[in-house]
C-alpha positions in Angstrom: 109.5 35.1 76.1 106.6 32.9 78.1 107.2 29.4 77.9 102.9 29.4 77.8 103.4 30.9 74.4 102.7 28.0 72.8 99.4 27.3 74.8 96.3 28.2 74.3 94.6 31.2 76.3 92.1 28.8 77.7 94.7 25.9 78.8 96.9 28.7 80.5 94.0 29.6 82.8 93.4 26.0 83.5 96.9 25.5 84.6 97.3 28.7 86.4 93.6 27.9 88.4 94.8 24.5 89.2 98.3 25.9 90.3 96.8 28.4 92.3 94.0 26.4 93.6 96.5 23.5 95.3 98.2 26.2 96.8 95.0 28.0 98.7 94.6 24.7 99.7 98.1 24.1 101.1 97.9 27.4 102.9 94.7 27.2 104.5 95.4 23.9 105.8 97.9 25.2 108.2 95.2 27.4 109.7 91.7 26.1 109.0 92.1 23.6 111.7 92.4 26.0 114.8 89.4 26.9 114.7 88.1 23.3 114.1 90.2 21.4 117.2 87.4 22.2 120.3 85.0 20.1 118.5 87.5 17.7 116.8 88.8 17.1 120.6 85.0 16.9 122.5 84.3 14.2 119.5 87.9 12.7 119.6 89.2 12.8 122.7 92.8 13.1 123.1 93.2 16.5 124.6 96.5 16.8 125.3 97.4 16.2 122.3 95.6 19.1 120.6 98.9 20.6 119.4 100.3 18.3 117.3 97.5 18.3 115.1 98.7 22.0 114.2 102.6 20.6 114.3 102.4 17.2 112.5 101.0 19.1 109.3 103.4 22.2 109.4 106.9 20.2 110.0 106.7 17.9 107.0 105.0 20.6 105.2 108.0 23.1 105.7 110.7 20.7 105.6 110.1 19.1 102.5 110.1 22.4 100.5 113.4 22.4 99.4 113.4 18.9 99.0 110.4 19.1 96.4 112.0 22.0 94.7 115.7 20.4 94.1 114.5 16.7 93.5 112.1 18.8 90.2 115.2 20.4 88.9 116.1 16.9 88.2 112.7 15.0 87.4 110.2 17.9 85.9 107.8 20.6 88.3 105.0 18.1 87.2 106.0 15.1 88.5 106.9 16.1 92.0 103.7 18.2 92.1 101.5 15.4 91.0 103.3 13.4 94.2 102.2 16.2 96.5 99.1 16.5 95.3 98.5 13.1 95.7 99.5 13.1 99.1 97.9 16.2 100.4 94.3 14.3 99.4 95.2 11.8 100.2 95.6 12.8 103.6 92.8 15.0 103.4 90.6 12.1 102.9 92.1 9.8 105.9 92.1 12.7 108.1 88.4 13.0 107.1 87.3 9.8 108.6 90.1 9.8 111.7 88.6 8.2 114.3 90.9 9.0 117.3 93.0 11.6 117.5 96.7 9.0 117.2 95.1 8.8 113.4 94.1 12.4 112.4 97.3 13.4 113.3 98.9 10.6 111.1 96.7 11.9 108.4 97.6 15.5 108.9 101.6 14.7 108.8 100.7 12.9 105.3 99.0 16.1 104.4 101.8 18.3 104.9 104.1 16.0 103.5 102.2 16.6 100.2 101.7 20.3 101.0 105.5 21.5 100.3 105.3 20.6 96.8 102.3 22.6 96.7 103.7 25.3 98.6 107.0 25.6 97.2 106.5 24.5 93.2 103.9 26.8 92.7 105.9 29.9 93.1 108.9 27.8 91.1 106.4 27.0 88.3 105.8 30.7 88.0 109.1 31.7 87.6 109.6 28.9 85.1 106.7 29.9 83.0 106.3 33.5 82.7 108.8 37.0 82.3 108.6 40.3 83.6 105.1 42.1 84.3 103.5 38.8 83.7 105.6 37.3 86.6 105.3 39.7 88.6 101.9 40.3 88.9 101.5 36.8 89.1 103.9 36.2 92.1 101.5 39.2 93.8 98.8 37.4 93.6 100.4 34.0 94.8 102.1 36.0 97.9 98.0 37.4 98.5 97.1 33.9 98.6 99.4 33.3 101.9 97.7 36.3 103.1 94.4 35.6 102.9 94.5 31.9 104.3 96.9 33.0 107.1 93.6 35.8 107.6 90.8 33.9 106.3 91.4 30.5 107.3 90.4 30.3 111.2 87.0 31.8 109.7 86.5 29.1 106.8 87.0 26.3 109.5 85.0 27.6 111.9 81.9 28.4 109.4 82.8 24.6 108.2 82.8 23.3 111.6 79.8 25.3 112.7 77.5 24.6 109.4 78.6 21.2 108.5 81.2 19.3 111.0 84.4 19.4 111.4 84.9 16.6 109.0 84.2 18.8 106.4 87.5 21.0 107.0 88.9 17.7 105.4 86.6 16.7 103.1 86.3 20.3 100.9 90.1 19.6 99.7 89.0 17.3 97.7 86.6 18.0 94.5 89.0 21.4 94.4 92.4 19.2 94.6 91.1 16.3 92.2 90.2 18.8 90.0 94.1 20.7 90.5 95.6 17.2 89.7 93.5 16.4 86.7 94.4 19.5 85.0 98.7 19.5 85.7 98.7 16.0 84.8 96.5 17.0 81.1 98.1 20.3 80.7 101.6 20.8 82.4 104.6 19.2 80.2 106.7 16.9 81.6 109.9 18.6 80.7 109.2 21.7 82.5 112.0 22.5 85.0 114.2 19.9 84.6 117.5 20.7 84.3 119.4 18.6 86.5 120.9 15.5 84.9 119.8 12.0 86.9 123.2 10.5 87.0 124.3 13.2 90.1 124.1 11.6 93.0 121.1 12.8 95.3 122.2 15.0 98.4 120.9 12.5 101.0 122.8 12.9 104.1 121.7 17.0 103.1 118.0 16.1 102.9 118.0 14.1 106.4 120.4 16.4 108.2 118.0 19.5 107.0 114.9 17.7 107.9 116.0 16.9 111.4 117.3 20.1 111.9 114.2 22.2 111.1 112.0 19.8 112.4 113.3 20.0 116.1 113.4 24.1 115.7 109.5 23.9 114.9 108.6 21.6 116.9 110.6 23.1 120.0 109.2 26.9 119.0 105.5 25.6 118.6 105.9 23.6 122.5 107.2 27.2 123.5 104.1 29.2 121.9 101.4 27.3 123.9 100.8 27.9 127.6 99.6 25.4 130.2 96.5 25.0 131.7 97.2 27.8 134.0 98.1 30.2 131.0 102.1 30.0 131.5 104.4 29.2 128.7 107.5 26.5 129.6 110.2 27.7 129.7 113.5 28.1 127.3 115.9 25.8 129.2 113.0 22.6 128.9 114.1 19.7 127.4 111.1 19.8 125.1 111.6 23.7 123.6 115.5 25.2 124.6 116.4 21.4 124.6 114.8 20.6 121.2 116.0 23.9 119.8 119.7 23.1 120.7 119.7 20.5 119.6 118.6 21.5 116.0 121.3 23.8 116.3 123.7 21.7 116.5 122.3 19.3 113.3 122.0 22.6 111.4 125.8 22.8 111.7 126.5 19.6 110.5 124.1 20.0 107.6 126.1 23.2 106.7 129.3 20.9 106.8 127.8 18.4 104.7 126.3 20.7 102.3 129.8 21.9 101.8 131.4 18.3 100.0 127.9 17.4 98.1 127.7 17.6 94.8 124.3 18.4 94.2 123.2 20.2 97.5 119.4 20.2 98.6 120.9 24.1 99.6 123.0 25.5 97.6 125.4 27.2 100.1 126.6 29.9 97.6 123.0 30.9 98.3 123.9 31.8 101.6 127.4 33.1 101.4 126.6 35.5 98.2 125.8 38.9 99.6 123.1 39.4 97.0 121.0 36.2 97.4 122.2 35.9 101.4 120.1 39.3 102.1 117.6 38.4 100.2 117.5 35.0 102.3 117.5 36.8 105.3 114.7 39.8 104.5 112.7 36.8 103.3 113.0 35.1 107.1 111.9 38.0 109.1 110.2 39.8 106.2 106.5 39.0 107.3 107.0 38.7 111.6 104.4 41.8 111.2 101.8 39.9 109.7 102.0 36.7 111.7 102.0 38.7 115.5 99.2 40.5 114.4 97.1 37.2 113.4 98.3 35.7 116.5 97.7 38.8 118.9 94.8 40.7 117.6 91.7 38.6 117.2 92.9 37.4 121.2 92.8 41.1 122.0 89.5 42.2 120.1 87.9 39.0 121.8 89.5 39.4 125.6 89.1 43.0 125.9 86.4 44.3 124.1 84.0 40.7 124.3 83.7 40.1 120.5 83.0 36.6 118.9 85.8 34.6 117.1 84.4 35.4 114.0 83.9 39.3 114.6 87.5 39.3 115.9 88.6 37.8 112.6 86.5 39.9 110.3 88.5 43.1 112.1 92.2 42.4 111.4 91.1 42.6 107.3 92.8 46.1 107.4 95.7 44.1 107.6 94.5 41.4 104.3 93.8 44.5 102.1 97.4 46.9 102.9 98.8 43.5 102.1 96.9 42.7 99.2 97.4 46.3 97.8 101.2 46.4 98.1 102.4 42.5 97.0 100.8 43.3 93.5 102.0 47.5 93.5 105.4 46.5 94.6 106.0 44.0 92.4 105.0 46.1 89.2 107.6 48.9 90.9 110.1 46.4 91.2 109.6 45.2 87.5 109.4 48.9 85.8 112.4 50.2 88.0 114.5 47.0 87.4 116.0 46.6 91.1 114.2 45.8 94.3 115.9 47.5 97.0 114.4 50.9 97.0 110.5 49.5 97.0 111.5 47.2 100.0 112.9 49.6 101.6 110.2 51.9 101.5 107.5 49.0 102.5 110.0 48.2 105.4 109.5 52.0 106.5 105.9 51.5 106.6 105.8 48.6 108.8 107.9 50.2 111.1 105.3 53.1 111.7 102.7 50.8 111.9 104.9 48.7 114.4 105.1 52.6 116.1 101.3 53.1 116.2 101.2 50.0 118.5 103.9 51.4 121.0 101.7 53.2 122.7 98.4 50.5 122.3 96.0 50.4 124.8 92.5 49.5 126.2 91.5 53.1 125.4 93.0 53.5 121.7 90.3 53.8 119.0 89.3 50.7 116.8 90.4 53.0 113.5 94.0 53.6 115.1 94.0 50.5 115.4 92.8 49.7 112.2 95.0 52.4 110.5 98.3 50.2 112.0 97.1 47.2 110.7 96.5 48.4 107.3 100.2 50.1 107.2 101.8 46.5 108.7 100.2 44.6 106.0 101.6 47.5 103.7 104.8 47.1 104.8 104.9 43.3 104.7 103.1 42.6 101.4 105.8 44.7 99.6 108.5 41.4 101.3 106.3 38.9 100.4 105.6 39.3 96.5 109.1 41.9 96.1 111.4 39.2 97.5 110.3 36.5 95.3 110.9 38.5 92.0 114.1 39.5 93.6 115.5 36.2 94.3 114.1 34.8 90.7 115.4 37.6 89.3 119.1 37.6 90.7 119.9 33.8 90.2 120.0 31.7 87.0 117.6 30.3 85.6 119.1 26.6 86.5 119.5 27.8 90.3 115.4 28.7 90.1 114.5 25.9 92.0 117.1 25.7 94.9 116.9 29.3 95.4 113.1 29.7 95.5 112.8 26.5 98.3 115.5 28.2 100.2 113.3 31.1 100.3 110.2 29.7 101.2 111.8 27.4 103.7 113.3 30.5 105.4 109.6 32.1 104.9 108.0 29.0 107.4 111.3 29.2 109.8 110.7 32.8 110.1 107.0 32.4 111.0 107.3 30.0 113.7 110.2 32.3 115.0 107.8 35.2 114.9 105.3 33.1 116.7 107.0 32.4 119.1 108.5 35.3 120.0 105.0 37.1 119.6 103.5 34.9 122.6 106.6 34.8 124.8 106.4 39.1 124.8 102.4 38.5 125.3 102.7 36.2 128.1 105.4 38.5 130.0 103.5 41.8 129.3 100.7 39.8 131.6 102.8 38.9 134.0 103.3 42.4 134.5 100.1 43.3 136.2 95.9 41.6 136.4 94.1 44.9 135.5 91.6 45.0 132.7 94.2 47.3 130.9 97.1 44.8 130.6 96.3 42.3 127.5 95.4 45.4 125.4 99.1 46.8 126.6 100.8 43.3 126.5 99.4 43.3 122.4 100.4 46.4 121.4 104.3 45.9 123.3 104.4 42.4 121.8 103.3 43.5 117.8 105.5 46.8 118.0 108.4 44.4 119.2 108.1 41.5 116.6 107.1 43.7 114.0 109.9 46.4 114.0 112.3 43.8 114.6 111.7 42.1 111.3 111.6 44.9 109.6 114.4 46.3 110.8 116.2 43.2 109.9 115.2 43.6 106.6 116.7 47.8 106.5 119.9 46.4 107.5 119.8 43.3 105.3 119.3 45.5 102.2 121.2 48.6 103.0 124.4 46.6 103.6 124.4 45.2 99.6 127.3 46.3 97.5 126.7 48.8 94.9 124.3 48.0 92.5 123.7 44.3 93.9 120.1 45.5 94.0 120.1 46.0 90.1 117.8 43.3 88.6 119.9 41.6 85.7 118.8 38.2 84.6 115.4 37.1 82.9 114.7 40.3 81.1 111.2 41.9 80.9 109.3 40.6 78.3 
């Protein structure tokens, strides 16, 4: 049964608006910005600094994920999304009124700091609150949001920054978050997802190990993904990306060794080491590289090679917004009818991989529909991950281990987006290398997307073929 049951129709839609609302919000705030930094930086100053207005927001906002979503088990979904709310507008408004760029990139850590509660709790809170179709169309639409403001974002910010300031990338968050904060503080209960009792001691030396650790693999993967002035990337043994990388490695360790004695882990590590949940974990990582090479690589290659504007080049990679909008909410009805997930993932992973295909042989002379056609069949492919792996992994755990197992998930999620990132722009820059001609970036995007793309969801094939018999039965939290 719902645990709305009890509400009203009307107070459900509020709560689900305001739920999904901080959410948009939270997503598009990783990306609205890009398009915004030229102006923010001829107003600003501070150049060279550019990039860690991008970085300060997406660390804390991916680091504190699972923090959010253990520390709720124990004090209630509302109260640690009323904290990050509170935060993300805060920041929001500071960042509004930055004068130098030292102080919008203050702001925009504060913003991200808020943005894992509203990243991570609102998939949790859905889970908590609803059963079987319900839930799953509702973690479709959810996964759409991260599709569209991953798509939609760089052209929000740049109508924003082009029709009103830049200030105003800032400034919309809040009448739509005040609103969002109003409504969970009137209508969300207390009580809601907490199940932790306060007398176990909180995993600290977990949460700062964890934080260190994915903080210097982001920050060291986002130095590697932006070239120089003369269009070169740095290189993997520099202090500031191999170095930084390393070195999270090695702190990743320890927090796997820690994780091991506490008694409340921020991780749970039978997560991990359960062959059900662990390729879940894992599909979930690499799950959606398809989606984020082919934001990174296709408006670049629209714009380079065939001399479109920002905004056109943005407008033509929505092939890949509606295969992905399509398949998080068909797939997740599939998954819910058929009661097990790995059949459907499989199948969206096939899909990718022939749109990774189509882009094997990419070049300056292949039709806009071919291209098109790919796209649509990546975002096919990855929207089946992106809404199928959530039901899966709420599906397969308790419904205690909700919280833990859901910001695992989405923590893996970010990881696995910076990795694709990464990897996307190192097999961009080298396919350049490769020759000057007009035909190379349209050859350097198609080699780098096929790549990244089949890779992920080929990890995902392997992942999910390799589970014990019937591991991919659904058995907890049945339909309602």
């Amino acid at each position: 049964m719902d645990a709305l049951n009890s509400f009203s129709p009307r107070r459900q839609r509020l709560l689900l608006a305001a739920v999904m609302s901080g959410l948009l919000l939270a997503m598009l705030d990783q990306t609205v910005v890009g398009t915004a930094l030229p102006r923010i930086v001829d107003e600003l100053g501070g150049s060279s600094l550019y990039i860690w207005v991008v970085t300060a927001y997406l660390v804390p906002a991916t680091v504190s994920l699972p923090v959010y979503a253990r520390l709720s088990d124990r004090y209630g979904r509302r109260a640690l999304l009323m904290i990050g709310m509170t935060l993300f507008l805060a920041g929001s408004a500071l960042a509004a009124f930055a004068q130098d760029m030292e102080q919008l990139i203050a702001w925009r850590a504060l913003q991200g700091l808020g943005a894992g509660a509203l990243e991570g709790l609102s998939f949790i809170l859905v889970a908590d609150l609803f059963a079987g179709r319900r839930s799953a169309a509702l973690q479709g639409a959810l996964a759409g949001l991260m599709g569209i403001s991953f798509i939609g974002g760089p052209l929000i910010g740049g109508f924003l920054t082009d029709h009103v300031g830049w200030r105003s990338v800032f400034a919309v968050n809040l009448p739509i978050g005040i609103a969002a904060l109003v409504i969970i503080a009137r209508v969300l209960p207390a009580s809601i997802g907490r199940r932790e009792q306060a007398g176990t001691p909180l995993d600290l030396v977990g949460i700062t190990l964890l934080t260190l650790a994915v903080g210097l693999l982001l920050v060291g993967l986002t130095e590697h993904s932006h070239p120089d002035a003369a269009g070169n990337l740095p290189g993997w043994l520099e202090l500031h990306t191999g170095g930084l990388i390393s070195a999270a490695i090695l702190i990743a360790l320890a927090f796997l060794a820690a994780e091991r004695r506490a008694a409340s882990p921020v991780i749970p590590l039978g997560l991990l080491t359960d062959r059900r949940t662990g390729a879940i974990l894992l599909s979930a990582a690499t799950g959606a590289f398809g989606l984020f090479a082919v934001a990174l690589l296709i408006p670049r290659y629209f714009q380079t090679v065939q001399d479109v504007s920002a905004t056109h080049s943005g407008l033509l990679i929505y092939p890949l917004l509606l295969g992905l909008m399509i398949s998080v909410n068909v797939t997740g009805h599939i998954i819910v009818r058929r009661s097990e997930f790995r059949a459907p993932l499989l199948a969206g992973s096939a899909v990718a991989a022939v749109g990774a295909l189509g882009f094997a042989t990419f070049d300056a002379s292949t039709p806009d529909w071919q291209s098109l056609i790919f796209m649509a069949l990546i975002g096919v492919g990855v929207g089946a991950t992106l809404s199928g792996l959530q039901i899966a992994i709420q599906r397969t755990v308790t419904p205690a281990g909700i919280g833990a197992a859901m910001g695992t998930l989405m923590l893996l999620r970010q990881v696995g987006a910076s990795i694709a990132l990464a990897a996307a722009a190192t097999l961009y820059a080298s396919g350049l290398q490769d020759g000057a001609d007009h035909a190379q970036p349209a050859l350097a995007t198609g080699h780098a997307v096929f790549l990244v793309t089949l890779a992920g969801a080929s990890i995902v094939a392997v992942a999910l073929l390799t589970l014990p018999r019937d591991a991919h039965r659904l058995t907890t939290q049945p339909e309602a």
